[in-house]
N, C-alpha and C positions, 0 to 999 in steps of 0.2 A: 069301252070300245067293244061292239059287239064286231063279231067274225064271221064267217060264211065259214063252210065243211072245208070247201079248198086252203083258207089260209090257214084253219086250223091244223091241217092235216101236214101244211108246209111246215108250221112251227111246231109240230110233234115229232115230225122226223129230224128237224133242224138239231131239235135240244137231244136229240138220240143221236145225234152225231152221223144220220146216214146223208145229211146235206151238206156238203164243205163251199167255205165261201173263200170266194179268188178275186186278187186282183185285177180289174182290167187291163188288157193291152196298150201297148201305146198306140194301136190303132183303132184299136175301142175307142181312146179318150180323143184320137184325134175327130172322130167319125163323130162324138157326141157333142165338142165342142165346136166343130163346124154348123150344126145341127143350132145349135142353138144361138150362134152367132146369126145363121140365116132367120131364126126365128122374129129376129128383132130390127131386122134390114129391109129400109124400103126401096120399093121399085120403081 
C-alpha cells in the first residue's frame, strides 16, 4: 500500500503516541447511523 506525506505523517505521530484515539459519542454514533440509514432510503 503506498501513502501520501499526510497519512504517513498521521501514522508516525500515531505510533509516537502524540495521536490518541477515542471513542465516539453517542451522539456521533447517533448522527452516523442516521446518516447512513438515509443513505439507503428512497424518496
Amino acid at each position: 500500500m503506498k501513502l501520501n506525506k499526510e497519512e504517513k505523517e498521521i501514522i508516525s505521530a500515531y505510533e509516537k503516541g502524540l495521536i490518541k484515539t477515542t471513542a465516539p459519542s453517542k451522539k456521533e454514533l447517533n448522527e452516523v447511523k442516521s446518516i447512513a440509514e438515509n443513505t439507503f432510503r428512497k424518496n
